[in-house]
Wavefront OBJ file of the C-alpha trace (Angstrom):
o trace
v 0.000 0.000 0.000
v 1.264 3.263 -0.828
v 0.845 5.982 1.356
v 0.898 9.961 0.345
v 3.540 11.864 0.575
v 3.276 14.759 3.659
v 3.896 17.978 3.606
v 4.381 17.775 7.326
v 7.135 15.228 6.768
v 8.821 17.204 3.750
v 8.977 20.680 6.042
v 10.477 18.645 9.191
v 13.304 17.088 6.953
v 13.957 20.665 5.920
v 14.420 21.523 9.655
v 16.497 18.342 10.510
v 18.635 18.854 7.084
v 19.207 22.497 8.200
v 20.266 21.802 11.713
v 22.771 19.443 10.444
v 24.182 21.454 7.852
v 24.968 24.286 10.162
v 26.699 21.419 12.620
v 29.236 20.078 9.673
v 29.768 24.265 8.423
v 29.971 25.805 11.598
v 31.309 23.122 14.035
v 32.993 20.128 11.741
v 34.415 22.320 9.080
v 35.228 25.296 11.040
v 37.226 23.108 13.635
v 38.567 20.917 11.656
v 36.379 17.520 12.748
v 35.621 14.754 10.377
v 32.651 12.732 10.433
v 31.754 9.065 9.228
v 29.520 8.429 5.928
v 29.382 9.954 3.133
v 29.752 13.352 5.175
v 33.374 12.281 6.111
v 34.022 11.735 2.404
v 32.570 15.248 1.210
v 34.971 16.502 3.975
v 38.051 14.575 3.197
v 37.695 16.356 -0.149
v 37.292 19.399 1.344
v 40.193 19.510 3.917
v 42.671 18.002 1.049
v 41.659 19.308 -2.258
v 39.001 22.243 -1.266
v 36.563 20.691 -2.928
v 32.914 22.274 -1.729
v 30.573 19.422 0.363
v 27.457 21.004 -1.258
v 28.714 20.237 -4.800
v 30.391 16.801 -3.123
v 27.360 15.379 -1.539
v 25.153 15.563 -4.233
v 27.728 13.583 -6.921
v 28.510 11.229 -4.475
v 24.713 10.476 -3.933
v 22.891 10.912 -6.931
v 24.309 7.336 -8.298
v 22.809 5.605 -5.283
v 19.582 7.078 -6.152
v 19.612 5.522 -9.983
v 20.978 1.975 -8.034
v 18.685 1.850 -4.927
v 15.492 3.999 -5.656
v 13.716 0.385 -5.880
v 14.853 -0.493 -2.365
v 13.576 2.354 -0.446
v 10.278 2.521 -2.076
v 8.199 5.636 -3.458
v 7.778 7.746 0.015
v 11.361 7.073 1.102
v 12.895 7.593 -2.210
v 11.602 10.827 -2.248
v 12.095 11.926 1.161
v 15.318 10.370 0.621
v 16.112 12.768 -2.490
v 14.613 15.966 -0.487
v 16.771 15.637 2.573
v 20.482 14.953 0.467
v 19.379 17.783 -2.095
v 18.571 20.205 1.427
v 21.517 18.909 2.453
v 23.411 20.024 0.105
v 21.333 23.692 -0.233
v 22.115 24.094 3.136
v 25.482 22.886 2.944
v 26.047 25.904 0.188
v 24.438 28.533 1.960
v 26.089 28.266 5.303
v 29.193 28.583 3.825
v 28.845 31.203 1.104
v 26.117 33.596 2.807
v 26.346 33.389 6.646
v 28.048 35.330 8.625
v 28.248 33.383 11.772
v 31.626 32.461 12.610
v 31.778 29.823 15.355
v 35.455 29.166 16.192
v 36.292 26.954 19.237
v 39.710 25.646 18.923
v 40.957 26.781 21.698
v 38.097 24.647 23.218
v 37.632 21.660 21.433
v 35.778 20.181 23.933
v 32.910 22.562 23.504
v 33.225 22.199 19.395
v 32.880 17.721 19.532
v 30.223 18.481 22.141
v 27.585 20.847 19.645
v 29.156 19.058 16.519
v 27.738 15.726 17.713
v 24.121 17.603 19.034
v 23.453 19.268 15.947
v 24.427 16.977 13.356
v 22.616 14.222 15.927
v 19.570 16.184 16.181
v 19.332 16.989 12.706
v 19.546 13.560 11.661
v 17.094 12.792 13.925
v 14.921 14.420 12.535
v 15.352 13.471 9.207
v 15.301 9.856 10.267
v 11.921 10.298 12.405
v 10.089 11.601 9.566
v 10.719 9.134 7.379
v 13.876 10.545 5.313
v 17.257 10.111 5.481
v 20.448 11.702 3.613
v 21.183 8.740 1.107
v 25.036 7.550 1.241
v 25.646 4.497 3.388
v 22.081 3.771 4.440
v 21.446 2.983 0.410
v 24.730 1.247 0.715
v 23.799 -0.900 3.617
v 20.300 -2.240 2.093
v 22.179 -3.103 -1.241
v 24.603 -5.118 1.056
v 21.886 -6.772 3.091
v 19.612 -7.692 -0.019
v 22.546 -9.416 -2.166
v 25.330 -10.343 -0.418
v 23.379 -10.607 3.037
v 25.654 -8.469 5.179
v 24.229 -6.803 8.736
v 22.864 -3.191 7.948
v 24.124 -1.983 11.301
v 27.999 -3.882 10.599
v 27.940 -2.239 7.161
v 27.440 1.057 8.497
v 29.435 0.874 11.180
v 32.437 -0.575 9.201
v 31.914 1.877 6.666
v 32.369 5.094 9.123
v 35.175 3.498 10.546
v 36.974 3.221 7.682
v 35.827 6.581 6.745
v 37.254 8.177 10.230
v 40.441 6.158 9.616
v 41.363 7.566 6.020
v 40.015 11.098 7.855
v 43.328 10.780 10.010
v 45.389 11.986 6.551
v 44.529 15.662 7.617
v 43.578 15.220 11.168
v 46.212 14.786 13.866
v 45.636 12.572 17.300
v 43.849 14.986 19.223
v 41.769 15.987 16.623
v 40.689 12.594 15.593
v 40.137 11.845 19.365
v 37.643 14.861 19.214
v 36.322 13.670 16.174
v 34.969 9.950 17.882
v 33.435 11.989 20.917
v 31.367 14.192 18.430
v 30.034 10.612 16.637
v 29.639 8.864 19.557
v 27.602 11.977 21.009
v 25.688 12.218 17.586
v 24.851 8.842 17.539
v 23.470 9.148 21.028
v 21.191 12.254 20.080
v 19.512 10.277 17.407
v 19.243 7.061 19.494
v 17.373 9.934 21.654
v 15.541 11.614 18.932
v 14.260 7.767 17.630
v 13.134 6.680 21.230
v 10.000 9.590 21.157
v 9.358 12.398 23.628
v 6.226 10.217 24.783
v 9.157 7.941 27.491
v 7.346 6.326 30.773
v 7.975 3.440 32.692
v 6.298 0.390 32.973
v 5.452 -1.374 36.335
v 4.986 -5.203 36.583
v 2.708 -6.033 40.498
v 2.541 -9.738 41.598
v -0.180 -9.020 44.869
v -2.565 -10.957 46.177
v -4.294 -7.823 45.941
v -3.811 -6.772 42.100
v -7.609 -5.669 41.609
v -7.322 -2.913 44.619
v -3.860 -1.575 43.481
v -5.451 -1.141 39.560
v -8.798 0.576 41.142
v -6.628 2.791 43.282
v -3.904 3.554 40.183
v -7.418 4.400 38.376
v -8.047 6.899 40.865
v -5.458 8.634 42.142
v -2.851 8.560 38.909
v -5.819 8.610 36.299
v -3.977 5.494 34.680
v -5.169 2.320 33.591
v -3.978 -1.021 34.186
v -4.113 -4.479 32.835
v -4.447 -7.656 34.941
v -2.304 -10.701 32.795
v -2.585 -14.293 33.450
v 1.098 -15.540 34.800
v 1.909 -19.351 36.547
v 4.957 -19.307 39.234
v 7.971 -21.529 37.772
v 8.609 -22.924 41.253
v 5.296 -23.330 42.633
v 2.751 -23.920 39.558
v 0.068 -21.552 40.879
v -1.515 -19.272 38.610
v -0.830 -15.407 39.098
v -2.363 -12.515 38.672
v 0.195 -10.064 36.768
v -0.620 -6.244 37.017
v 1.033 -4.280 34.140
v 0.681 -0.356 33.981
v 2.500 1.903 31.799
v 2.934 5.760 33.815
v 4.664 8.540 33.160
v 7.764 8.940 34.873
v 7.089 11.749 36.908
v 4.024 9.445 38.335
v 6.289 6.203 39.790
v 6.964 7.714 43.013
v 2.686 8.031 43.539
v 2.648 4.687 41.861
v 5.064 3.057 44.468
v 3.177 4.764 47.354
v 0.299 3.430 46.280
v 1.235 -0.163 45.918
v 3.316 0.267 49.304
v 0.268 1.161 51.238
v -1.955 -1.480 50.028
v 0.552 -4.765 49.789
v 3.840 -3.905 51.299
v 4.783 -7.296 50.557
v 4.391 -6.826 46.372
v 6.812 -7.537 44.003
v 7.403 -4.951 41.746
v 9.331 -4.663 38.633
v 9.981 -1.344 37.161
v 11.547 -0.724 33.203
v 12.185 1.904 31.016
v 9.564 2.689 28.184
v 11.106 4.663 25.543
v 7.773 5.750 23.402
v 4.229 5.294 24.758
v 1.596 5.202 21.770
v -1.819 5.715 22.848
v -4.375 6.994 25.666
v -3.326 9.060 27.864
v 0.357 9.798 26.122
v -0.268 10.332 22.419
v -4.379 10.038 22.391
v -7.242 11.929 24.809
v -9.534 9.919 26.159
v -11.802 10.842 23.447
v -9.075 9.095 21.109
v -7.851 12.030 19.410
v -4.055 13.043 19.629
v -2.856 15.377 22.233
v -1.474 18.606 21.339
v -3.077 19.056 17.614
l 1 2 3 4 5 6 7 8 9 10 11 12 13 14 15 16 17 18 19 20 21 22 23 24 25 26 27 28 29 30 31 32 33 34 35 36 37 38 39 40 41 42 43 44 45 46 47 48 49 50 51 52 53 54 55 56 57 58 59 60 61 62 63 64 65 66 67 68 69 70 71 72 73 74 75 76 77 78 79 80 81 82 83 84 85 86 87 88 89 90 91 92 93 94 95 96 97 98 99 100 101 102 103 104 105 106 107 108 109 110 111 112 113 114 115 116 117 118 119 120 121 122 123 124 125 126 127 128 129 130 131 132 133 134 135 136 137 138 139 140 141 142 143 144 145 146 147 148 149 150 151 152 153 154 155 156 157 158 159 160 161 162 163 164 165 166 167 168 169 170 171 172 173 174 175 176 177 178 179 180 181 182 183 184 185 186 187 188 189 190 191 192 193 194 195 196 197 198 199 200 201 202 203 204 205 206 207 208 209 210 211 212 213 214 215 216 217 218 219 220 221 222 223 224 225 226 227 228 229 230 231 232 233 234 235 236 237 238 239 240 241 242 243 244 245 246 247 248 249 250 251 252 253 254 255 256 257 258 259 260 261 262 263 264 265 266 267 268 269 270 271 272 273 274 275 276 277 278 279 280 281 282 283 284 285 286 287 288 289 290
């Protein structure tokens, strides 16, 4: 099924490929990082033969698009081709037409720090709303499809390799920079892919399961879900509370189950995007905040 392209989606790709640009112009370029991906190869060309990234970028890409347009499919092909030709728009007019000059090395710290958070939000971005910049991600599918390679290896052995050949114009303590700005980016859109709709959800094994989920009803304004469970050691059947809260709420939630079963076991984990009632949807089932 094919579904239409958004303008929604197009603008936010235009954000995401303008906050990255302004990372690799202002913070990469100006301070002399590199970068893994086709990225680090635009600026390998730069740093040795002054060859401009915008102009870069788009040659190295636009034979992927001919080879892999049939892999991504219609909406990501053309998100796809929007973000890398943004890219490279962007690319061009931060370094032609602004006037911001952003030079930290005397504090390279500070320069790996906002390299990785703007290039890692702005891919973040890109990635959430359904685009991405071409280069190694086209790569990586063609690998997986024929020659059954791991996406994630590919990519990762490809931006290691790119970092390594980066070390003809970088010396040690540049390079060193250079890994704390990936690993930092990498983190961001890790970050950016999780959702801002995080919570935690609680496992309860009580005796007294249906008073906890009629008291988490009422005082949190959450809802709960019994599940059937059977002890390994014992063989009785269980009643299994499950309740997803926000995480500003587990504090009321373990006061709550402390005051009716002290004796509960309670598991608590990390939810990194909630989908639904009472996080994405009202209780009328129409999403919050539009």
């Amino acid at each position: 099924m094919t579904y239409p392209i958004k303008l929604k989606n197009i603008l936010f790709i235009l954000l995401g490929s303008a906050i990255f640009s302004f990372g690799i112009v202002h913070f990469n370029m100006t301070n002399n990082l590199a970068e893994g991906g086709f990225t680090g190869i635009t600026l390998i060309l730069y740093f040795l033969f002054s060859i401009d990234p915008s102009y870069s970028n788009l040659a190295l890409n636009i034979p992927l698009f001919f080879i892999g347009w049939k892999l991504l499919g219609r909406n990501s092909f053309v998100y796809t081709v929007i973000g890398t030709v943004a890219v490279s728009l962007f690319l061009y007019i931060f370094q032609h037409y602004s006037s911001i000059k952003i030079d930290l090395k005397e504090d390279m710290t500070l320069a790996a720090l906002f390299a990785g958070v703007s290039i890692g939000v702005g891919l973040g971005i890109i990635f959430r709303y359904g685009g991405t910049t071409g280069g190694v991600d086209i790569i990586a599918r063609l690998g997986h499809k024929y020659l059954g390679w791991s996406m994630g290896k590919t990519m990762f052995t490809f931006d290691f390799v790119v970092i390594a050949v980066s070390l003809i114009y970088l010396d040690y303590r540049e390079a060193m920079y250079t890994l704390v700005a990936v690993f930092i980016g990498a983190r961001v859109i890790d970050f950016m892919q999780e959702g801002a709709y995080a919570g935690k959800a609680v496992m309860v094994v009580s005796e007294r399961n249906a008073e906890i989920a009629a008291n988490i009803m009422k005082e949190l304004d959450r809802g709960a879900t019994i599940l059937n469970g059977k002890g390994s050691f014992t063989g009785q059947l269980r009643e299994v509370l499950y309740c997803v809260i926000a995480k500003n709420e587990i504090v009321r939630l373990k006061q709550v189950i402390e005051r009716i079963d002290p004796h509960a076991f309670v598991t608590v984990n990390d939810v990194h995007e909630v989908i639904g009632e009472g996080f994405t949807l009202d209780a009328d089932k129409n999403p919050i905040g539009r």
